[in-house]
N, CA and C atoms as an extended XYZ file, in Angstrom:
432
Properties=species:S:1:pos:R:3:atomname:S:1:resname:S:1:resid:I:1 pbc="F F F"
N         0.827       -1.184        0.000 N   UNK     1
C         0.000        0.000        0.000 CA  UNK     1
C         0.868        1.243        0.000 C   UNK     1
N         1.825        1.446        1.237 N   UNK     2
C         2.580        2.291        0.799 CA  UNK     2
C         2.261        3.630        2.102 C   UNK     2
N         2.667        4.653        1.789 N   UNK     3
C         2.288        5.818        2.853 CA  UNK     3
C         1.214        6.177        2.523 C   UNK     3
N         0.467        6.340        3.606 N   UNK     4
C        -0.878        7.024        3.878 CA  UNK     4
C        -0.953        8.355        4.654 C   UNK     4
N        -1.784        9.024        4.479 N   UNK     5
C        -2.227       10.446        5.491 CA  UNK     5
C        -3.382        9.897        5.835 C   UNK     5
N        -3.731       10.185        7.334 N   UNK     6
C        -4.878       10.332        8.064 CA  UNK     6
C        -5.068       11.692        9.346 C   UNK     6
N        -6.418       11.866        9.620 N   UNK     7
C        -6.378       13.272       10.744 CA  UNK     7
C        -7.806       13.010       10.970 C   UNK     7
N        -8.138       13.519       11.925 N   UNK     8
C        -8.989       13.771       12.587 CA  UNK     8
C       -10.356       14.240       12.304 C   UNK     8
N       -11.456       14.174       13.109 N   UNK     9
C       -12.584       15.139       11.969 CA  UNK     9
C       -12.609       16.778       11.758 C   UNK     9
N       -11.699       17.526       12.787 N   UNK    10
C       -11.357       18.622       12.674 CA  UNK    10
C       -10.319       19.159       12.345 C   UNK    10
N        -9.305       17.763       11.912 N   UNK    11
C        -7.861       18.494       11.231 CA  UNK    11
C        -7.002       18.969       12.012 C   UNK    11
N        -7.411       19.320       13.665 N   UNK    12
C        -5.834       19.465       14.260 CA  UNK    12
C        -5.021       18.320       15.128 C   UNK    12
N        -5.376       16.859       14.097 N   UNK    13
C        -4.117       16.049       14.196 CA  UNK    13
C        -4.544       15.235       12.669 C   UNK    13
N        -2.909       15.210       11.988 N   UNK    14
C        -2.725       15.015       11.415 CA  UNK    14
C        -1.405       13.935       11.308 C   UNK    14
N        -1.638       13.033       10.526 N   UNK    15
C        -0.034       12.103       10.256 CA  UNK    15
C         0.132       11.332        9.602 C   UNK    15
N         0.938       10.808        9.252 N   UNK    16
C         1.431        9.877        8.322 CA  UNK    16
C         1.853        8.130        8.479 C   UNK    16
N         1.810        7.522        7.810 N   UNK    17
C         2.284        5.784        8.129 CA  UNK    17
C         1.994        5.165        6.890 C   UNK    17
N         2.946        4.627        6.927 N   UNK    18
C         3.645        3.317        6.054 CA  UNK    18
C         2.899        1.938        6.299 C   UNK    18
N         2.152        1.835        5.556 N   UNK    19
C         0.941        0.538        5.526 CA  UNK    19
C         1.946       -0.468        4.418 C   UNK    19
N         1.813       -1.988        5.189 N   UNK    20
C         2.626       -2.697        4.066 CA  UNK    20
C         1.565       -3.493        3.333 C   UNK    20
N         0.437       -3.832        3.900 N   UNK    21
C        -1.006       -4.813        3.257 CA  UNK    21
C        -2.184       -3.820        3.436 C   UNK    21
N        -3.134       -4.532        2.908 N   UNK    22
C        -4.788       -3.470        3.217 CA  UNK    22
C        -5.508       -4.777        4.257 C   UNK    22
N        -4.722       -5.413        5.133 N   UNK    23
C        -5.485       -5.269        5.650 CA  UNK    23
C        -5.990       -5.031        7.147 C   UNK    23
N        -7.341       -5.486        7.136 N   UNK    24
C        -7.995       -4.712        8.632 CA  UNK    24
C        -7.845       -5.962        9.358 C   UNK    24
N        -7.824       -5.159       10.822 N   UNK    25
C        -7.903       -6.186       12.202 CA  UNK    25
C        -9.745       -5.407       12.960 C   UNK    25
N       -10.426       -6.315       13.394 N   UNK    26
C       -11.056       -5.981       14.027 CA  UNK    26
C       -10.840       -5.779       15.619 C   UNK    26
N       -10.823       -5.244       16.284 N   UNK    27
C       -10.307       -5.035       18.085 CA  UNK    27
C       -12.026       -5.471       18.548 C   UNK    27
N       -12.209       -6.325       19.356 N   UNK    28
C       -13.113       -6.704       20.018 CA  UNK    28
C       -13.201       -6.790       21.338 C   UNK    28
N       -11.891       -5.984       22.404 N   UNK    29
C       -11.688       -6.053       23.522 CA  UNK    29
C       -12.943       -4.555       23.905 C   UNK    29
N       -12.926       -4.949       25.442 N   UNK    30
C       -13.465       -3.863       26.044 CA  UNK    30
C       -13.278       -2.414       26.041 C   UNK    30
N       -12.065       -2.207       26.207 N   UNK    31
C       -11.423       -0.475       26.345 CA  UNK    31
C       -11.946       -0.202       24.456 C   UNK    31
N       -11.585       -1.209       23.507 N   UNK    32
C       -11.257       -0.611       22.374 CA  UNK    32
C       -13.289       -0.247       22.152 C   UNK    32
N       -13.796       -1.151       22.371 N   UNK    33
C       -15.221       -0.735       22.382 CA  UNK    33
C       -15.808        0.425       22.805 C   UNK    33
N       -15.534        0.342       23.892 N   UNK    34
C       -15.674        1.832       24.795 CA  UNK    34
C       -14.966        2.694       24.019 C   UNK    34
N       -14.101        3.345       23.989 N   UNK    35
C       -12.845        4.638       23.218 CA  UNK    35
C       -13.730        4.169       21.935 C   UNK    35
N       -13.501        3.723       21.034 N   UNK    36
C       -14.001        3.958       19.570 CA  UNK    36
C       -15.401        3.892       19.482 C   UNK    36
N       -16.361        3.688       20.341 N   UNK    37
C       -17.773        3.185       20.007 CA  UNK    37
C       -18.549        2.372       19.104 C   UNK    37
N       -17.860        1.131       19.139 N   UNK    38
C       -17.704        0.314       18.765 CA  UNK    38
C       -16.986       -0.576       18.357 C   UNK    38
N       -16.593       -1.427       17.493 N   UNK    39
C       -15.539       -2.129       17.166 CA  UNK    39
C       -14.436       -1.115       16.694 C   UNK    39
N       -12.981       -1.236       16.731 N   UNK    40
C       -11.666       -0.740       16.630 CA  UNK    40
C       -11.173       -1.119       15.204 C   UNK    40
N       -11.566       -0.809       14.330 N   UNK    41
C       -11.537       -0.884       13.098 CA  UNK    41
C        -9.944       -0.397       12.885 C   UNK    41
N        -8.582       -1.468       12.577 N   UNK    42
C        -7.589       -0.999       12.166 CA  UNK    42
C        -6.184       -1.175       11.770 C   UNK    42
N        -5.233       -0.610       11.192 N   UNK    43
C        -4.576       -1.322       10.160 CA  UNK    43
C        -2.767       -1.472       10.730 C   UNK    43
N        -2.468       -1.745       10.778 N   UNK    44
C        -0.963       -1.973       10.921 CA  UNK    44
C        -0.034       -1.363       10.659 C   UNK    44
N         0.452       -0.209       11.267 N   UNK    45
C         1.529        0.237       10.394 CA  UNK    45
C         2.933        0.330       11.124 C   UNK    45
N         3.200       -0.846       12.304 N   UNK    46
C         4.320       -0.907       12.637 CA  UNK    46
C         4.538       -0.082       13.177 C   UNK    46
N         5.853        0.495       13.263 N   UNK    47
C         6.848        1.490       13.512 CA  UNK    47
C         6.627        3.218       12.961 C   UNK    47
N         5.985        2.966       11.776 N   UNK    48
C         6.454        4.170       10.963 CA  UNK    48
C         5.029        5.657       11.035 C   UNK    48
N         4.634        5.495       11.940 N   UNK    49
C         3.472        6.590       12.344 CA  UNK    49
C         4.418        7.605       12.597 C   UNK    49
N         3.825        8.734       12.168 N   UNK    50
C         4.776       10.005       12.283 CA  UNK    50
C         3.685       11.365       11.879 C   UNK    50
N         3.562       11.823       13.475 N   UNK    51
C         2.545       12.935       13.425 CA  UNK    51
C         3.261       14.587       12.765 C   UNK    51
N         2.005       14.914       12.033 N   UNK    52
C         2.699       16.452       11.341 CA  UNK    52
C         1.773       16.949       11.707 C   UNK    52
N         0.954       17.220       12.525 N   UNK    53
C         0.140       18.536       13.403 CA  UNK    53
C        -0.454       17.859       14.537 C   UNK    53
N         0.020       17.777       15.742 N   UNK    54
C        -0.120       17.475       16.743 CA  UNK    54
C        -1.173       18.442       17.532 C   UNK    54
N        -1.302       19.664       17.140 N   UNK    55
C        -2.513       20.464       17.832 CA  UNK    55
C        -3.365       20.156       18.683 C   UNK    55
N        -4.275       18.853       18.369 N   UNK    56
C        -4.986       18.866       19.166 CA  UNK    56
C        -5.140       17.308       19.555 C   UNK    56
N        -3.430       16.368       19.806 N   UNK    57
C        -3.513       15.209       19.760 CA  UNK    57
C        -2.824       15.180       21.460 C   UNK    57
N        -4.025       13.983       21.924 N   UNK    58
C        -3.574       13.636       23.192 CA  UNK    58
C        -3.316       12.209       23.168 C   UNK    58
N        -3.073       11.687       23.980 N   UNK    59
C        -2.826       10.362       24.509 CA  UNK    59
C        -3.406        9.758       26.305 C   UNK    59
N        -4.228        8.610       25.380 N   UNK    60
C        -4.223        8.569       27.354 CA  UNK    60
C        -3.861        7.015       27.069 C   UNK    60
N        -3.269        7.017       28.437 N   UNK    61
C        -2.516        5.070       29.054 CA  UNK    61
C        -3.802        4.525       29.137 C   UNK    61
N        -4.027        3.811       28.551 N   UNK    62
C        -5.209        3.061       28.693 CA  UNK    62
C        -4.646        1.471       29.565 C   UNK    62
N        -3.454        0.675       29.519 N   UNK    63
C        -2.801       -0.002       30.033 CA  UNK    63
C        -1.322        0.226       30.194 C   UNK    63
N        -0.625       -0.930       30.728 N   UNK    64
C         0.561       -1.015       31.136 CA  UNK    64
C         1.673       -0.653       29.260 C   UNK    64
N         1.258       -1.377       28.241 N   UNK    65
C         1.567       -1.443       27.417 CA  UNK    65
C         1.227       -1.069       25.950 C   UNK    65
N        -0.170        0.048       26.714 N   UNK    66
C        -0.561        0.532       25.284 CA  UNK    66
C        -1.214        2.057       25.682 C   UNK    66
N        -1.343        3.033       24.940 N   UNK    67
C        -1.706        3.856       25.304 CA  UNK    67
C        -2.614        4.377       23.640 C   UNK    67
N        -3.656        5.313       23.725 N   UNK    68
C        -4.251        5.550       22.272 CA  UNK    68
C        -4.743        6.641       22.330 C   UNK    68
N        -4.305        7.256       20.665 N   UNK    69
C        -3.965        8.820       20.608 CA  UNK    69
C        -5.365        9.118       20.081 C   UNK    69
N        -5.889       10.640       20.435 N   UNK    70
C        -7.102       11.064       19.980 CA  UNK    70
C        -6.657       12.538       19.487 C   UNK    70
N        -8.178       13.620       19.170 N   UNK    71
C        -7.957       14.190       19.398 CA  UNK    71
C        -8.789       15.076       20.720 C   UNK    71
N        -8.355       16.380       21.487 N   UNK    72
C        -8.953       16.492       22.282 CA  UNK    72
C       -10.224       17.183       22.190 C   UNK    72
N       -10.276       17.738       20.676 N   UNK    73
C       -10.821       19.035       19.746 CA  UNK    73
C       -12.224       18.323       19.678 C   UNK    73
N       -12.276       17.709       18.709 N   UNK    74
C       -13.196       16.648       18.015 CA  UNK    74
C       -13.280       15.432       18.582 C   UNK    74
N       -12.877       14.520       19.170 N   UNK    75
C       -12.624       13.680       20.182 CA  UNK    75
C       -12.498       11.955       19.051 C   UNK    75
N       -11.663       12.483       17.635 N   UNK    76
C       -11.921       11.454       16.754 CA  UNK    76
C       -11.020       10.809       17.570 C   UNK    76
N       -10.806        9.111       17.180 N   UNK    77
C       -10.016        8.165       17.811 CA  UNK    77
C        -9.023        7.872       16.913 C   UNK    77
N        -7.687        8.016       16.905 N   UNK    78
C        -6.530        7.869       15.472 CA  UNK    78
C        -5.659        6.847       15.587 C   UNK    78
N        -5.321        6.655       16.635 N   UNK    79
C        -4.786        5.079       16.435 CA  UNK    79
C        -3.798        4.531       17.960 C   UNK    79
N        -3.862        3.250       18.179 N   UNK    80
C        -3.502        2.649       19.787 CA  UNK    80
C        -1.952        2.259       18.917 C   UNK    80
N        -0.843        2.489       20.173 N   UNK    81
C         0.287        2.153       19.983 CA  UNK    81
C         0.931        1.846       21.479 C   UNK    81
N         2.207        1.312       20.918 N   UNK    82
C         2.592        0.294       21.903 CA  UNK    82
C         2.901        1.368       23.141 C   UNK    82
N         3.622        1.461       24.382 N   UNK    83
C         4.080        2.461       25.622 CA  UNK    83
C         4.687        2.790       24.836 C   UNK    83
N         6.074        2.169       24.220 N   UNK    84
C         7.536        2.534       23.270 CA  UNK    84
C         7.431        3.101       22.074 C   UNK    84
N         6.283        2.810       21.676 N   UNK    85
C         6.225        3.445       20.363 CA  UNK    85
C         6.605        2.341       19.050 C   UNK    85
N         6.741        0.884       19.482 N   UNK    86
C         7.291       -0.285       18.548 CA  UNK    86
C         6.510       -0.141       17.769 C   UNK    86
N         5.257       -0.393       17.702 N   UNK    87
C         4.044       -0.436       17.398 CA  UNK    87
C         3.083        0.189       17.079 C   UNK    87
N         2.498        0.636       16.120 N   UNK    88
C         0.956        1.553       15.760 CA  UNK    88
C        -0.275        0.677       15.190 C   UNK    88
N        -1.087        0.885       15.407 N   UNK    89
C        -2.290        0.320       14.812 CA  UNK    89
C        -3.118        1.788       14.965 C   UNK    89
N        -3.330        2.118       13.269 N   UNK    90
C        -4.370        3.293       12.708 CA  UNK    90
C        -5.419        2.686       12.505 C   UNK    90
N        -6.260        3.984       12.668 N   UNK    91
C        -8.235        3.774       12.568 CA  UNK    91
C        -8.419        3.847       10.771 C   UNK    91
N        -9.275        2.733       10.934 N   UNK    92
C        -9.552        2.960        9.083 CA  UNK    92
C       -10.022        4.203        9.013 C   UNK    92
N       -10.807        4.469        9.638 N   UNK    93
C       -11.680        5.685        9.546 CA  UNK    93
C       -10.672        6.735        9.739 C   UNK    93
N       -10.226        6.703        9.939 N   UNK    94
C        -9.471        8.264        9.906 CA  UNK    94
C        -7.905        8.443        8.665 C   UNK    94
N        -8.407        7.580        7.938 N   UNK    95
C        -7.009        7.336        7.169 CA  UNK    95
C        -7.630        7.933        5.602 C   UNK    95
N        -6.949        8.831        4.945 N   UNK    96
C        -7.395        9.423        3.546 CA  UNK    96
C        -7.153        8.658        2.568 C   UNK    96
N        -8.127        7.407        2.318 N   UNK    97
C        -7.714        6.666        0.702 CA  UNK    97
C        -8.239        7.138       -0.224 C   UNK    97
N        -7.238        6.111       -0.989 N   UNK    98
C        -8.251        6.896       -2.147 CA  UNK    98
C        -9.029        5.798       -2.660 C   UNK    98
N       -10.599        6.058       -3.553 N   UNK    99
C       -11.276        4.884       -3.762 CA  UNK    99
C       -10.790        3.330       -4.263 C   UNK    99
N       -10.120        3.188       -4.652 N   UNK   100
C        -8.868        2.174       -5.496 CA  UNK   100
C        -8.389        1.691       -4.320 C   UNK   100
N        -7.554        1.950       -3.153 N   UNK   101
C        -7.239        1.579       -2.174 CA  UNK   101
C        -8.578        0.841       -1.029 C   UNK   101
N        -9.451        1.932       -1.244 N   UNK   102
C       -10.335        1.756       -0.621 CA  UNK   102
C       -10.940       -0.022       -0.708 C   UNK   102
N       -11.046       -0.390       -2.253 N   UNK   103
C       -11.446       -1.613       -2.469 CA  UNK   103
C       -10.520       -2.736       -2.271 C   UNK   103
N        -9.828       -2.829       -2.595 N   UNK   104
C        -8.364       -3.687       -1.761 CA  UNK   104
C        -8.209       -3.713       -0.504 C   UNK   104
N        -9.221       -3.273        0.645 N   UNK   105
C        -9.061       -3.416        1.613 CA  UNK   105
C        -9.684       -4.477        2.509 C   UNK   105
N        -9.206       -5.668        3.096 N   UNK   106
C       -10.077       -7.140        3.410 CA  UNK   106
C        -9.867       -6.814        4.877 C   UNK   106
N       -10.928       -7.224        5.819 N   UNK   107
C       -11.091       -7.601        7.130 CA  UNK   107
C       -10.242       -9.034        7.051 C   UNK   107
N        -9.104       -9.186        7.557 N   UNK   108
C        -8.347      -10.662        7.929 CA  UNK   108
C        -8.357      -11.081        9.289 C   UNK   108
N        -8.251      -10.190       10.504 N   UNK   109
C        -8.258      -10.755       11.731 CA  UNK   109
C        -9.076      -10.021       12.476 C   UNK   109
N        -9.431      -11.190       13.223 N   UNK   110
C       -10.636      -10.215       15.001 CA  UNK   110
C        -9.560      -10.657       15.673 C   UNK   110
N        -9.362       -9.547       17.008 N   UNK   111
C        -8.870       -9.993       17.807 CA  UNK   111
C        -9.679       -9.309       19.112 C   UNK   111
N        -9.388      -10.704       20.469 N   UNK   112
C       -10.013      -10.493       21.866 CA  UNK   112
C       -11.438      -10.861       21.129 C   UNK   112
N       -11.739      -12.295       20.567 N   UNK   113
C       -13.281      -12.342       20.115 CA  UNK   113
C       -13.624      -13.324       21.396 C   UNK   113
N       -13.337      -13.186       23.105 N   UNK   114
C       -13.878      -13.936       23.839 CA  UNK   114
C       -14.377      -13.153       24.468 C   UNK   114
N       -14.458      -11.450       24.070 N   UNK   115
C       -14.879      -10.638       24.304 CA  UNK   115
C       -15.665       -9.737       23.741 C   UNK   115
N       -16.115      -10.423       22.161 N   UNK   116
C       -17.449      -10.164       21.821 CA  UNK   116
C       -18.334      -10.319       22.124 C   UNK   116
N       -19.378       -8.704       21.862 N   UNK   117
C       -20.599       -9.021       22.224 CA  UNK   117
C       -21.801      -10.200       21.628 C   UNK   117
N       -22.658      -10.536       21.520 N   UNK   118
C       -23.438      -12.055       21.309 CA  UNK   118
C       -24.031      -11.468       20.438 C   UNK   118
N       -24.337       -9.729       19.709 N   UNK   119
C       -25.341       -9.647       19.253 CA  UNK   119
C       -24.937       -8.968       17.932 C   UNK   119
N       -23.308       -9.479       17.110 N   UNK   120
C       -23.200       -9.607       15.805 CA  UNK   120
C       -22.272      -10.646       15.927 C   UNK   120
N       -21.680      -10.743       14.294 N   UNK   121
C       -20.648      -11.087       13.961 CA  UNK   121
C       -20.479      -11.274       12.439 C   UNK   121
N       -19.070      -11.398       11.999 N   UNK   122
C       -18.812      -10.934       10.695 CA  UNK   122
C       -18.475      -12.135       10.096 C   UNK   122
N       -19.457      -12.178        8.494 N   UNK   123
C       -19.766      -13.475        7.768 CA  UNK   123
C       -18.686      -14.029        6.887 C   UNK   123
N       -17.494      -13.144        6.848 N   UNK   124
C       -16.327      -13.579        6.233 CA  UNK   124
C       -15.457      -14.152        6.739 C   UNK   124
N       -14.338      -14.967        6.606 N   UNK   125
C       -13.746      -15.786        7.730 CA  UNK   125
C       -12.245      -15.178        7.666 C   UNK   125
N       -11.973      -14.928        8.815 N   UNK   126
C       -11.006      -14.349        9.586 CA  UNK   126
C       -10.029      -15.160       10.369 C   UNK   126
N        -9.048      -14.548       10.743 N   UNK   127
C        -8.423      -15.360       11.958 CA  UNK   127
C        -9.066      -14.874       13.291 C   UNK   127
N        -8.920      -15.807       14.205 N   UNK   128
C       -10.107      -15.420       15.202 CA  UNK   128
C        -8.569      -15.583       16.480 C   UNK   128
N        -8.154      -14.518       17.290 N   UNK   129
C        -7.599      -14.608       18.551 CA  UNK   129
C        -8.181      -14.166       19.457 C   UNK   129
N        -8.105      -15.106       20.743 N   UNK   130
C        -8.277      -14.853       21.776 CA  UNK   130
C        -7.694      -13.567       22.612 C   UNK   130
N        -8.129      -12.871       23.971 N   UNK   131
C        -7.178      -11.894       24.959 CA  UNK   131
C        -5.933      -12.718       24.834 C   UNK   131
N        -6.155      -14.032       25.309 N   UNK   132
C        -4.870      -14.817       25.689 CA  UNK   132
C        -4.352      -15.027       24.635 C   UNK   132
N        -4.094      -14.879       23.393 N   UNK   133
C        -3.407      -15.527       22.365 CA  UNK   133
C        -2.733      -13.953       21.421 C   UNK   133
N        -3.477      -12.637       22.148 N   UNK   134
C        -3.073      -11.443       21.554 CA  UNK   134
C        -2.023      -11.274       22.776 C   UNK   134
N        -2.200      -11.606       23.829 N   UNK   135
C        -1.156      -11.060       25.252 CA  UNK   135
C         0.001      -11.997       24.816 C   UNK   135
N         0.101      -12.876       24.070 N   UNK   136
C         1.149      -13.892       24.304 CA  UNK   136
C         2.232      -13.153       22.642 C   UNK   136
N         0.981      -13.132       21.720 N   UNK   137
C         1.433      -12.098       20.571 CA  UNK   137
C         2.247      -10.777       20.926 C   UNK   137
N         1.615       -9.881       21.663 N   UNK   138
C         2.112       -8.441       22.601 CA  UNK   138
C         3.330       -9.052       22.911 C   UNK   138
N         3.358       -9.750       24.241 N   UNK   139
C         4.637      -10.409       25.090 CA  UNK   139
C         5.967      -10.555       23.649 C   UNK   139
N         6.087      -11.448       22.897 N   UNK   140
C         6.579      -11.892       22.008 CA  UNK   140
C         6.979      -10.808       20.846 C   UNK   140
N         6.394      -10.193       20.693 N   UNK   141
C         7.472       -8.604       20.061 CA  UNK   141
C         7.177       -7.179       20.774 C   UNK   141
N         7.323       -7.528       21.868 N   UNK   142
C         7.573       -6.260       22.453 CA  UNK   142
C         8.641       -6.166       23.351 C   UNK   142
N         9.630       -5.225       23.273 N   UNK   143
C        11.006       -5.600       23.681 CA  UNK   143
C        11.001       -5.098       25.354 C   UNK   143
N        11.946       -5.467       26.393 N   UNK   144
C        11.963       -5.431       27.425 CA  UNK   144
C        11.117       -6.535       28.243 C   UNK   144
């Protein structure tokens, strides 16, 4: 895919990341439900997130090992990354494709689905991880 721009619904956060596939993870844990209002719709971009208007971007620790950036303006949700920063996972929704990209984009994994709610679920088949099988994932590339 390549570099992307994404920002906020009011534009004072803005940034950039290096997407290597299109595709999506679904987040099905609790916090990510709550903070996004609903499922955590989002994409991978490693290492390479790199904010160019920070204005109105906060961060709160949501755990020991992750914390997820908003803004404080508009209160859009832009993407959970590791304490260190190893790690980013961006909101589809807040990422500027373009339609072409847009269609190349596949739902491949849920993760924390022992913590879905009973009253959907998605008819395409995915990889399905557990809390316990994403904590053991986390543990396993995250350094220290």
């Amino acid at each position: 895919m390549g570099k992307v721009t994404g920002k906020c619904l009011c534009g004072d956060v803005e940034f950039e990341a290096t997407l290597e596939k299109y595709e999506v993870t679904a987040c099905q844990c609790s916090m990510c439900r709550r903070w996004s209002g609903g499922i955590f719709l989002s994409l991978d971009a490693k290492n390479t997130l790199s904010i160019k208007n920070a204005t109105g971007l906060k961060f709160y620790q949501s755990s020991d090992w992750g914390k997820r950036g908003f803004c404080h303006n508009c209160g859009t949700s832009l993407f959970w990354q590791t304490t260190g920063n190893e790690q980013a996972y961006v909101t589809y929704s807040s990422l500027e494709l373009s339609d072409a990209d847009k269609q190349r984009l596949k739902l491949t994994a849920e993760i924390f689905v022992d913590d879905q709610p009973e009253f959907y679920c998605f008819s395409n088949q995915t990889q399905r991880l557990t809390g316990e099988d994403v904590m053991k994932l986390l543990a396993e590339h995250t350094p220290g």
